[in-house]
PALOVEX-611467 format. One record per residue (C-alpha): x, y, z; residue in one letter; residue number from 1. Coordinates in nm, 4 decimals, decimal comma, always signed. Layout:
BEGIN
- X_Y_Z_A_NUM
...
# end
This chain:
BEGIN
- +2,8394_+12,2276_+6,5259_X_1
- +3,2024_+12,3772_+6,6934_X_2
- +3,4483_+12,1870_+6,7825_X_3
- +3,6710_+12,3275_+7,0318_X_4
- +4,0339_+12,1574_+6,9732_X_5
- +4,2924_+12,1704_+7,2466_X_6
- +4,6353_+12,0687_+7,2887_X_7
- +4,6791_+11,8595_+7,6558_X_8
- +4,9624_+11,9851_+7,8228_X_9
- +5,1103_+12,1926_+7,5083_X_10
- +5,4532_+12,3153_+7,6313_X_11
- +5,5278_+11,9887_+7,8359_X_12
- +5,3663_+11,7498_+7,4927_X_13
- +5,6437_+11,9930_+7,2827_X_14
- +5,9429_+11,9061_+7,4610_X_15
- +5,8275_+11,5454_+7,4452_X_16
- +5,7845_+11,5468_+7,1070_X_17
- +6,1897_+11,5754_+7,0790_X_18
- +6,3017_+11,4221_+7,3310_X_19
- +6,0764_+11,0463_+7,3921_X_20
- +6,2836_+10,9797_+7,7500_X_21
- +6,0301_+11,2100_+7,8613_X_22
- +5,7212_+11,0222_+7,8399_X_23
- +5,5840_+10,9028_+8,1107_X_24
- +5,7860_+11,1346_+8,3573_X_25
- +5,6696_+11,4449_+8,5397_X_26
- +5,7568_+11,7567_+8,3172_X_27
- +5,7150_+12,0920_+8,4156_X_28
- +5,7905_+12,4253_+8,2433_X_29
- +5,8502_+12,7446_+8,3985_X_30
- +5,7893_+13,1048_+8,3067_X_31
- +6,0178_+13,3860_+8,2711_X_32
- +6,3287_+13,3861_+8,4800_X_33
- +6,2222_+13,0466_+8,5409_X_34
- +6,0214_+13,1191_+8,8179_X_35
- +5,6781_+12,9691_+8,8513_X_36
- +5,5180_+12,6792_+8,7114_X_37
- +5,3182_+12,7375_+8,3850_X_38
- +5,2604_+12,3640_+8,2128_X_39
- +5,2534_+12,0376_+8,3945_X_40
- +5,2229_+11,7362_+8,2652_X_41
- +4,9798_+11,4513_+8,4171_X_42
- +5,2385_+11,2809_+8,5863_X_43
- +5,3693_+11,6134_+8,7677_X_44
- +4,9776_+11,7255_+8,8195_X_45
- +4,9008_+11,3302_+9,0174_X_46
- +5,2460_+11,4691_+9,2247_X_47
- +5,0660_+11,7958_+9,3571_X_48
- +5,2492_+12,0044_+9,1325_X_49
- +5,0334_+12,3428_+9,1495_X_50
- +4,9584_+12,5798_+8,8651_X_51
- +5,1570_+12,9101_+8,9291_X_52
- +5,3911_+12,7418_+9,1938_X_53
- +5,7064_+12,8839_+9,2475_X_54
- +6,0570_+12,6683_+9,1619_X_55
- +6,2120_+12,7040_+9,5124_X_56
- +5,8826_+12,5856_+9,6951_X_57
- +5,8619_+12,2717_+9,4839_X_58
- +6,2494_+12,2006_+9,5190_X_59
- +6,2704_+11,9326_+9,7050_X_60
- +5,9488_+11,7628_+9,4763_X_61
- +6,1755_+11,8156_+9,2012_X_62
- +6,4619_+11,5974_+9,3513_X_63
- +6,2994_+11,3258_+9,5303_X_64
- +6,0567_+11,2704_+9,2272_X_65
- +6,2387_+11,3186_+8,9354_X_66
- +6,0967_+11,6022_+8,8103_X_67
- +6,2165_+11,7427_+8,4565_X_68
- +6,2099_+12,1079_+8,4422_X_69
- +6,2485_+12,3511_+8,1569_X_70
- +6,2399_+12,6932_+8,1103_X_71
- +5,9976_+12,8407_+7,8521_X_72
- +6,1158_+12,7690_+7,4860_X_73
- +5,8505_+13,0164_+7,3277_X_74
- +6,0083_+13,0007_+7,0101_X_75
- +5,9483_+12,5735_+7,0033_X_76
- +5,5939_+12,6456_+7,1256_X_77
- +5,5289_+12,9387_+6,8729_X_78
- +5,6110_+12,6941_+6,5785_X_79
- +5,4584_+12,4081_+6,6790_X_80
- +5,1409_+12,5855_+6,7313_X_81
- +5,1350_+12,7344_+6,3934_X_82
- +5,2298_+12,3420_+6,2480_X_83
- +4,8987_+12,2074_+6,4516_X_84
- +4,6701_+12,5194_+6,3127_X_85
- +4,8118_+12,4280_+5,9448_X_86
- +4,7201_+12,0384_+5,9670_X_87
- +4,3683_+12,1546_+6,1311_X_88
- +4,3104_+12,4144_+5,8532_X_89
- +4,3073_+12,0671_+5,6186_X_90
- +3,9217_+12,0001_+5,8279_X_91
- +3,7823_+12,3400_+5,7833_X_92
- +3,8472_+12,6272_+5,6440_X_93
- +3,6946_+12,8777_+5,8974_X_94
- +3,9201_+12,8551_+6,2251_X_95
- +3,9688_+13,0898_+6,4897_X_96
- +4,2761_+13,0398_+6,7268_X_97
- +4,2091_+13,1886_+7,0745_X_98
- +4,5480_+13,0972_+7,2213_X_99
- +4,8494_+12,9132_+7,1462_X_100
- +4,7020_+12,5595_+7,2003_X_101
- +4,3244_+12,6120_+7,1344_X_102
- +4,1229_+12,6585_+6,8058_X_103
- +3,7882_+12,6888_+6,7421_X_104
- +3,6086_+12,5266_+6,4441_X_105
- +3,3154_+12,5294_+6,2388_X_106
- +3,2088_+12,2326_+6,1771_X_107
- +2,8696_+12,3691_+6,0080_X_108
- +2,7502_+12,0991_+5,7667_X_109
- +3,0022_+11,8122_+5,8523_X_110
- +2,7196_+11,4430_+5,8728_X_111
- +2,9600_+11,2615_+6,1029_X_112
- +3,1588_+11,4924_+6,3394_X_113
- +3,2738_+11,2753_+6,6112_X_114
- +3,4357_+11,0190_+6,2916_X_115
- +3,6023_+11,3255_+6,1833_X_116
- +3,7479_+11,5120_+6,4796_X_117
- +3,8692_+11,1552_+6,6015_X_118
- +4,0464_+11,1442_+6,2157_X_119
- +4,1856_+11,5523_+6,2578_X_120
- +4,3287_+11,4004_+6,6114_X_121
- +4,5427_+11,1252_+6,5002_X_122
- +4,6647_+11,3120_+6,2180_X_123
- +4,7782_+11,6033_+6,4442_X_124
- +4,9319_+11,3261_+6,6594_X_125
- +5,0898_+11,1555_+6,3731_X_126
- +5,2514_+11,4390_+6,2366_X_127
- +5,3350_+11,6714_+6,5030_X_128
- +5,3397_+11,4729_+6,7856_X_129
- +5,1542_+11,6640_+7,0039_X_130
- +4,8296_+11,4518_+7,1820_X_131
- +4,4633_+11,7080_+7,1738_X_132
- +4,1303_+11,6768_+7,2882_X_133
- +3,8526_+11,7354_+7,0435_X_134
- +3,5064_+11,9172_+7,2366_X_135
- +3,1997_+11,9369_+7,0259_X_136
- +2,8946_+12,1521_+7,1053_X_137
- +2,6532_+12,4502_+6,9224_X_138
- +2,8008_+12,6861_+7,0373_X_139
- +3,1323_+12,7929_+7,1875_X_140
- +3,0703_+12,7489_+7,5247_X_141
- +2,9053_+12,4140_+7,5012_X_142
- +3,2463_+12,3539_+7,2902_X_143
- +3,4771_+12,4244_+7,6136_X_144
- +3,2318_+12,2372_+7,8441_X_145
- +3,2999_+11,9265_+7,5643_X_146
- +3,6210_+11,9699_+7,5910_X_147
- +3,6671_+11,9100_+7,9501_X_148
- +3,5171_+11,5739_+7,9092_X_149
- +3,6915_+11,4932_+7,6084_X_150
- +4,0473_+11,5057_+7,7836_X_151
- +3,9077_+11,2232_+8,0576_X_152
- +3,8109_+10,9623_+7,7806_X_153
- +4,0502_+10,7618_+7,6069_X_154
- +3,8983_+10,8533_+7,2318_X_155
- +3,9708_+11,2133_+7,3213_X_156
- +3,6507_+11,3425_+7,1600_X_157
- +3,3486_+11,4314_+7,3375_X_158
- +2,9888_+11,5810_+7,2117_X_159
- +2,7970_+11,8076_+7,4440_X_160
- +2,4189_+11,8958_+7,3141_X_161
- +2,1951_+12,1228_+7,5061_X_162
- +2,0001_+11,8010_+7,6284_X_163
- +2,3410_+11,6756_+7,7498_X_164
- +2,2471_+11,6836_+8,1773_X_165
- +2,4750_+11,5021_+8,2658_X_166
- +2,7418_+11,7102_+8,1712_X_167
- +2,6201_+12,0259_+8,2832_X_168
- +2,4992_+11,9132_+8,6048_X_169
- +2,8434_+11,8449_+8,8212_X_170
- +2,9963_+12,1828_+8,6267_X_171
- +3,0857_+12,4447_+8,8623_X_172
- +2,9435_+12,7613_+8,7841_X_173
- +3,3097_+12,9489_+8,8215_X_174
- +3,4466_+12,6563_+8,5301_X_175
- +3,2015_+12,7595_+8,2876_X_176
- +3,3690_+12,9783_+7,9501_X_177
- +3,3598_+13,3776_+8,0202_X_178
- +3,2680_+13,3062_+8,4323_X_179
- +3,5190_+13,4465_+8,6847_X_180
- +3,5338_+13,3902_+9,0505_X_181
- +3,3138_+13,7781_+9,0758_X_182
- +3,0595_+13,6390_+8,8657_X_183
- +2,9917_+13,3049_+9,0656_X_184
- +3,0024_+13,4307_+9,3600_X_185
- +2,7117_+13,6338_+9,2693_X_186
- +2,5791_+13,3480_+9,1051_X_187
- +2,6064_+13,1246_+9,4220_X_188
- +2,4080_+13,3884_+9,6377_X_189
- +2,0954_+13,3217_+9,4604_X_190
- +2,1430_+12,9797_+9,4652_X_191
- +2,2619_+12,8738_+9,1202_X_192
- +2,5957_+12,6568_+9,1698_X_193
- +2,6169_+12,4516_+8,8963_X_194
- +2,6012_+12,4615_+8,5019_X_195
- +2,2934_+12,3416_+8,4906_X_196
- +2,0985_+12,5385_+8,6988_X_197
- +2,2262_+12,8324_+8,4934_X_198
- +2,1189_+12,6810_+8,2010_X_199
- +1,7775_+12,6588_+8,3521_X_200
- +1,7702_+13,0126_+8,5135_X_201
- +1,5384_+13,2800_+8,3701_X_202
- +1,6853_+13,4840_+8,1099_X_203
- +1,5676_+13,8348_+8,3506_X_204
- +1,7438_+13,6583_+8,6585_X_205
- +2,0741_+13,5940_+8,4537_X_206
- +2,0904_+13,9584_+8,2760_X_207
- +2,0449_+14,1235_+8,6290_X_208
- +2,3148_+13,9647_+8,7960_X_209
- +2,6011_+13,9530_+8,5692_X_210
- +2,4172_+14,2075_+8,2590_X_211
- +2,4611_+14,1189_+7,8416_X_212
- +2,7897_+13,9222_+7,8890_X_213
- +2,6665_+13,6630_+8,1195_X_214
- +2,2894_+13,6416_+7,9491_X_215
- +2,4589_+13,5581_+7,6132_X_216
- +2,6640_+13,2611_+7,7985_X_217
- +2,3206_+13,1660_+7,9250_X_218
- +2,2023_+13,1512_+7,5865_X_219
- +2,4910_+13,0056_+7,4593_X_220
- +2,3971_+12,6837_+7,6946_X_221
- +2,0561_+12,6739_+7,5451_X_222
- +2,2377_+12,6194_+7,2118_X_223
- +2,1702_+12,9873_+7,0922_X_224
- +2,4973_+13,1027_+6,9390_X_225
- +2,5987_+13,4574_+7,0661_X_226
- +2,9717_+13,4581_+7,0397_X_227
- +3,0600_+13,4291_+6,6513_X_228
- +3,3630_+13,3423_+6,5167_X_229
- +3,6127_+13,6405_+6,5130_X_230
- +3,9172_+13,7287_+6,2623_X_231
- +4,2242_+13,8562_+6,3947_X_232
- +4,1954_+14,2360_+6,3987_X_233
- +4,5047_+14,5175_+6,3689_X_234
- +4,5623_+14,5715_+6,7249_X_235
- +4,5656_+14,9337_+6,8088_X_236
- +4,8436_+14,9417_+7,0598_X_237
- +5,1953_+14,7103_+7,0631_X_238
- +5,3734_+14,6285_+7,3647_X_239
- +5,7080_+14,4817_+7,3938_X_240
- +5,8442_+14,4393_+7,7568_X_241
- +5,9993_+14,1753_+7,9532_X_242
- +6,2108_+14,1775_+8,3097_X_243
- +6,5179_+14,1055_+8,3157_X_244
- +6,7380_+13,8299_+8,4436_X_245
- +6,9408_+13,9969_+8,6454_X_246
- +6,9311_+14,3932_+8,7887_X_247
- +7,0478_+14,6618_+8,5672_X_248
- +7,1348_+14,9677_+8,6841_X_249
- +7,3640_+15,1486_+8,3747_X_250
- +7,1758_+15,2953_+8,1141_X_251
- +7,3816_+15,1307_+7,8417_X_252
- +7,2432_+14,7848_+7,8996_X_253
- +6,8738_+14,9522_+7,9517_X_254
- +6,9437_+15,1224_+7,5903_X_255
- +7,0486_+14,7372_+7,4417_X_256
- +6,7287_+14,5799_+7,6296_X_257
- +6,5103_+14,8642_+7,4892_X_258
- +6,6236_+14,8544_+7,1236_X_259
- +6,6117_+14,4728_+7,1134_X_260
- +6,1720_+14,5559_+7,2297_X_261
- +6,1712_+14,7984_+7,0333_X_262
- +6,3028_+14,5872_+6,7018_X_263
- +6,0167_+14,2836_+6,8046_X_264
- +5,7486_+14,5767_+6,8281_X_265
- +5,8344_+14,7226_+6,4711_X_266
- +5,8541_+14,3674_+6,3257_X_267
- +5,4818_+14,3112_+6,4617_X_268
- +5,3796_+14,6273_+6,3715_X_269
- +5,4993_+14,5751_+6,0350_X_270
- +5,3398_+14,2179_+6,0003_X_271
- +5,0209_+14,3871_+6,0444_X_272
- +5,0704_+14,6807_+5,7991_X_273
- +5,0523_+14,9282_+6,0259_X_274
- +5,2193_+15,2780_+6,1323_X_275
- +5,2573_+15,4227_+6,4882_X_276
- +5,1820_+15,7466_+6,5656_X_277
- +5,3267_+15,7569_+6,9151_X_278
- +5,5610_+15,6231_+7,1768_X_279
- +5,6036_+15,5607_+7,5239_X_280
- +5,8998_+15,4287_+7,7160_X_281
- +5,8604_+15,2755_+8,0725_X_282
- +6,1042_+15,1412_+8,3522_X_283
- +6,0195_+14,9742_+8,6932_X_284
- +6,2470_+14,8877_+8,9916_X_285
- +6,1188_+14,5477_+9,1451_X_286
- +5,8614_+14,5969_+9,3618_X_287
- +5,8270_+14,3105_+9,5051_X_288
- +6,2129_+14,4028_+9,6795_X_289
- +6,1429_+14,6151_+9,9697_X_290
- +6,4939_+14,6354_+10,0640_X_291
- +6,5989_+14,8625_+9,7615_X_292
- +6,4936_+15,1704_+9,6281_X_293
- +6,1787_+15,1914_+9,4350_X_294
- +6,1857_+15,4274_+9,0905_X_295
- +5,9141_+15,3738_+8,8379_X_296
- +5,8121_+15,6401_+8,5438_X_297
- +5,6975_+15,6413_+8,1989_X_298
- +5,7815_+15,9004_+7,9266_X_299
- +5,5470_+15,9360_+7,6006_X_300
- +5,5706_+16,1468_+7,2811_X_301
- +5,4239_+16,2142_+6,9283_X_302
- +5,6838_+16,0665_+6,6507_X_303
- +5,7426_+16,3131_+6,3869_X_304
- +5,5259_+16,1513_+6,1634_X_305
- +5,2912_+15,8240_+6,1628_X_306
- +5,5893_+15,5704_+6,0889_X_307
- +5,6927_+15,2047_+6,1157_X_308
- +6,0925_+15,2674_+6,0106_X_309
- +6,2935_+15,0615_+6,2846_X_310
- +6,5247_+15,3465_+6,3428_X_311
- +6,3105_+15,6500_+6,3556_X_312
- +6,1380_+15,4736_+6,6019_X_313
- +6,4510_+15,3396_+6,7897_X_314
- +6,5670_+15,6945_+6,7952_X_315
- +6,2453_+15,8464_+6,9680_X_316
- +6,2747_+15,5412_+7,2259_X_317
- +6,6363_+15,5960_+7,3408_X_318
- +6,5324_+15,9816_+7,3900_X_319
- +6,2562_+15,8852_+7,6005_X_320
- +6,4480_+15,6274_+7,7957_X_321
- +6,7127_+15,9336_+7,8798_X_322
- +6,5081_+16,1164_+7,9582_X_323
- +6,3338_+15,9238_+8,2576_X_324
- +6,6732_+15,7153_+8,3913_X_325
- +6,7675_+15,7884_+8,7055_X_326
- +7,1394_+15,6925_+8,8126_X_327
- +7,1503_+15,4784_+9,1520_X_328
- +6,8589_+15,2054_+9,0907_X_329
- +6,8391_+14,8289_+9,0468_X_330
- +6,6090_+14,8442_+8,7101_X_331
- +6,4264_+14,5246_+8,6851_X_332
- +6,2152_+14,5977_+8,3273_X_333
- +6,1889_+14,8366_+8,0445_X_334
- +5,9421_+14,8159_+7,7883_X_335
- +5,8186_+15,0229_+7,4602_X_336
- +5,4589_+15,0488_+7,3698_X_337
- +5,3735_+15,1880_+7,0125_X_338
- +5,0690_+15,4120_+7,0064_X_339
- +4,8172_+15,4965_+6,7564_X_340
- +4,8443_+15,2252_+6,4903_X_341
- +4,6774_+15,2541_+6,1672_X_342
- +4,6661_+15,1178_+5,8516_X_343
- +4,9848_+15,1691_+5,5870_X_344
- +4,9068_+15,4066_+5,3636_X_345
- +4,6486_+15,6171_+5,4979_X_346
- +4,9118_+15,8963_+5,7478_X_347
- +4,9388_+16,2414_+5,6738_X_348
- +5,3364_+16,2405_+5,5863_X_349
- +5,5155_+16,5602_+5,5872_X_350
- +5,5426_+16,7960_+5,2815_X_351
- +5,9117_+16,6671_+5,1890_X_352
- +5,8966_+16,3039_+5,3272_X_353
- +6,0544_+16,1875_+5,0193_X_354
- +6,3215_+16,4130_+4,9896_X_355
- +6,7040_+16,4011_+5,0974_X_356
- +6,6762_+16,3462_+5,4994_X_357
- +6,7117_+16,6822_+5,6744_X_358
- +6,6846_+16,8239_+6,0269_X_359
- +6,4032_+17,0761_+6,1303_X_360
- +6,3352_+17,1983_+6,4804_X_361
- +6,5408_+16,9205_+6,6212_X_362
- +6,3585_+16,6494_+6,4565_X_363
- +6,4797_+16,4280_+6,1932_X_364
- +6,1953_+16,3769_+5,9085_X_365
- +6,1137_+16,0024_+5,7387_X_366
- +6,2255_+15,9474_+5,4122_X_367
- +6,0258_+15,7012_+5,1953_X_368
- +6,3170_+15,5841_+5,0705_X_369
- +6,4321_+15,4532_+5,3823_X_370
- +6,1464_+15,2334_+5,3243_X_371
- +6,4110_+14,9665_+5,1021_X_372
- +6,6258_+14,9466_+5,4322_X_373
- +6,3429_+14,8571_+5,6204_X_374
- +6,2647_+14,5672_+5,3542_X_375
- +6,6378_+14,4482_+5,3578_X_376
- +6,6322_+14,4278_+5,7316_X_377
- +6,3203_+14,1522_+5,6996_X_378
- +6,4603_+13,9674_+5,4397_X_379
- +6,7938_+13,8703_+5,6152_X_380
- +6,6131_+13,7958_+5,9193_X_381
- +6,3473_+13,5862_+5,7536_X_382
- +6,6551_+13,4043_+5,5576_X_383
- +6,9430_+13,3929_+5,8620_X_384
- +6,7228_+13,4646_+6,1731_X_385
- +6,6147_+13,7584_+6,3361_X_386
- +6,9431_+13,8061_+6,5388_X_387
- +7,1132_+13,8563_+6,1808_X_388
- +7,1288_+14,2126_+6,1716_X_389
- +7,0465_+14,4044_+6,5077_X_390
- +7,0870_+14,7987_+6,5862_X_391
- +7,3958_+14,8808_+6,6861_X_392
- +7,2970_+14,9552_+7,0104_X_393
- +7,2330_+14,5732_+7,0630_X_394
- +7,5140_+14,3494_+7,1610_X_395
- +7,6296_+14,1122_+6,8692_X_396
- +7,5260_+13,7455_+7,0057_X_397
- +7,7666_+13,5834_+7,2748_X_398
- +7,8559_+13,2353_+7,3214_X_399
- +7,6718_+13,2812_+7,6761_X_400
- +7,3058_+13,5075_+7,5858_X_401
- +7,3570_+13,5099_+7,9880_X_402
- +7,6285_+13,7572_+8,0027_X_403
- +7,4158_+14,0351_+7,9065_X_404
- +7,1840_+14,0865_+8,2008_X_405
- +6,8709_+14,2189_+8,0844_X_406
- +6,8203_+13,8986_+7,8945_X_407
- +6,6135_+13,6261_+8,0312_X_408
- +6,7348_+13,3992_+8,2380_X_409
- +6,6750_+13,0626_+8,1103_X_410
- +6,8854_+12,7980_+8,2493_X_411
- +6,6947_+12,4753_+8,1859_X_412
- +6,5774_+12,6154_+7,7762_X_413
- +6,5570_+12,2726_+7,5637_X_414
- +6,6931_+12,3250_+7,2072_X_415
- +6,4947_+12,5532_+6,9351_X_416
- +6,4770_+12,2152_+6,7379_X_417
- +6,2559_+12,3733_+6,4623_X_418
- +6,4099_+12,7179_+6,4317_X_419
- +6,7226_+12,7368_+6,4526_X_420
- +7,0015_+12,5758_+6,2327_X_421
- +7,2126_+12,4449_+6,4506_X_422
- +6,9945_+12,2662_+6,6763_X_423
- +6,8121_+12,0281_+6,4095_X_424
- +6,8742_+11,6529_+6,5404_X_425
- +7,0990_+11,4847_+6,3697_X_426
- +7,0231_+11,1311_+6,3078_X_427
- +7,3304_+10,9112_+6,2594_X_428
# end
């Protein structure tokens, strides 16, 4: 068996966790810039509160009802995650975490699953605080399907078996795992509307109307398993980008914005043992303002040698972003996105890489030894935080993050109660 395990409402259950007034209140949380709904909790969801909802239409709501909004506090959510995933990993040792809030688990073997996943759920409750649904099923999708019932019975655990009818027959083609609103529509036209009736479709049928993808999803509700259990792989490509809290139209505060992306991209990069071969730098205007001039472009390069040194590659993304600014535009995002990544170890470095650093055709050549700086850099920041030593191109932290513009505007952001120092609760 899988068991599919879920945190219910996981950004509104984390600011709970720290602050009890909450509970039983309508809590929302915004995304970036604080501008559209992305959690709700039950109470704001019985309200009307939409997914994807924007603050100003749901003003008034907020006021009359009560509502407690915050702005995202990804590095809360981040950390709490990985505390859930550790107390899970106690279960089973082969996990796979598709998101932030969901895990899948193999539960291959276990002689009482629904005793145990009701056990794994009230010690994640107990210890992190954080309420989640347990779906159990033979495969992965069966697992989601589970899941949905689980969160609308007060054990929070829920088994779905390929003889389970009555959950598949009031499904909604367009809820099922891996189904979009294309797929059901073409679903619907030959008359199959619900779960079950795909379930009970003819393998031909399925295949030519939505091909491989949606025949293994078919088989997958027969309780064949077709979608295995995958291992995080190196990604190929890193992109660090975010828009900004307010316009920016000097190309000082784009170079800040950029070399604070381009630091997070190099730290990923480096998590994963990887190099980058290339570079590309992009701005964008806001499109969505008609009343102001629109400027968009992208410029992309070779670095001078597969790397993942934080200033070589700071370097080649300043040049790029000079070369593309344009003076007399409201700049609403910049973004870096590291190209060609490959394992550590395995580049083609230049003839003298480990010699004295010296110029040649314009280009500055890595030094290995440059390497130890690199190292330094990640060992104060895993010690004092990853603000403690920035490029100097990046503005030294202010009282007020909010007087740089390019950062994100988050006026409602709860305390980092598990990250940062100074906002641990003190208990008197």
């Amino acid at each position: 068996m899988i068991a599919l395990v879920d945190c219910n409402n996981f950004y509104a259950s984390c600011e709970r966790v720290f602050c009890p007034s909450l509970v039983g209140k309508p809590v929302v949380v915004l995304s970036n810039n604080d501008g559209c709904v992305v959690a709700r909790s039950n109470e704001a969801k019985a309200l009307g509160v939409a997914m994807g909802v924007p603050l100003f239409k749901i003003k008034e709501l907020v006021a009359t009802e009560n509502v407690q909004v915050f702005s995202s506090n990804y590095e809360l959510y981040g950390d709490m995650s990985s505390r859930i995933v550790s107390v899970l990993r106690r279960y089973a040792p082969e996990i796979e975490i598709y998101s932030i809030d969901e895990s899948f688990i193999k539960f291959d073997g276990v002689p009482d699953m629904v005793n145990l996943s009701s056990q794994m759920r009230s010690i994640v409750s107990q210890w992190t605080g954080i309420p989640v649904s347990v779906g159990l099923g033979d495969t992965k999708t069966l697992a989601k399907i589970a899941n949905h019932k689980a969160k609308k019975k007060p054990s929070g655990v829920h088994r779905t078996g390929t003889d389970s009818i009555v959950d598949l027959v009031d499904l909604p083609v367009d809820e099922i795992w891996g189904i979009g609103s294309k797929l059901a529509r073409r679903l619907r036209s030959v008359g199959i509307l619900t779960a079950l009736q795909l379930k009970n479709a003819s393998s031909a049928l399925v295949r030519k109307i939505g091909g491989v993808v949606m025949e293994r999803t078919h088989q997958e509700l027969n309780g064949f398993r077709c979608f295995d259990f995958e291992q995080p792989q190196p990604r190929q490509n890193i992109c660090c980008s975010r828009s900004f809290g307010r316009r920016v139209e000097k190309l000082e505060q784009l170079e800040a914005a950029l070399s604070s992306y381009v630091s997070t991209a190099v730290r990923k990069m480096r998590a994963e043992g990887s190099v980058a071969s290339g570079i590309q730098v992009f701005i964008n205007t806001d499109r969505f303002n008609k009343g102001t001039l629109q400027y968009h472009n992208s410029a992309a390069g070779k670095l001078p040698c597969p790397s993942n040194d934080l200033l070589t590659i700071a370097h080649e993304a300043n040049r790029h972003l000079k070369r593309i600014f344009r003076e007399g535009y409201a700049y609403k995002k910049v973004g870096v996105l590291l190209l060609g990544l490959a394992p550590e170890g395995l580049q083609q470095l230049p003839l003298f890489a480990s010699s004295v650093r010296r110029k040649k055709n314009g280009r500055i050549e890595i030094k290995v030894k440059r390497q130890r700086l690199n190292e330094a850099i990640e060992e104060i920041a895993s010690r004092l935080g990853k603000d403690a030593v920035t490029l100097g191109l990046m503005p030294r932290k202010k009282s007020n993050p909010y007087e740089s513009p390019w950062q994100l505007r988050r006026e409602r952001l709860s305390p980092q109660y598990t990250t940062r120092w100074e906002d641990l609760l003190l208990v008197n």
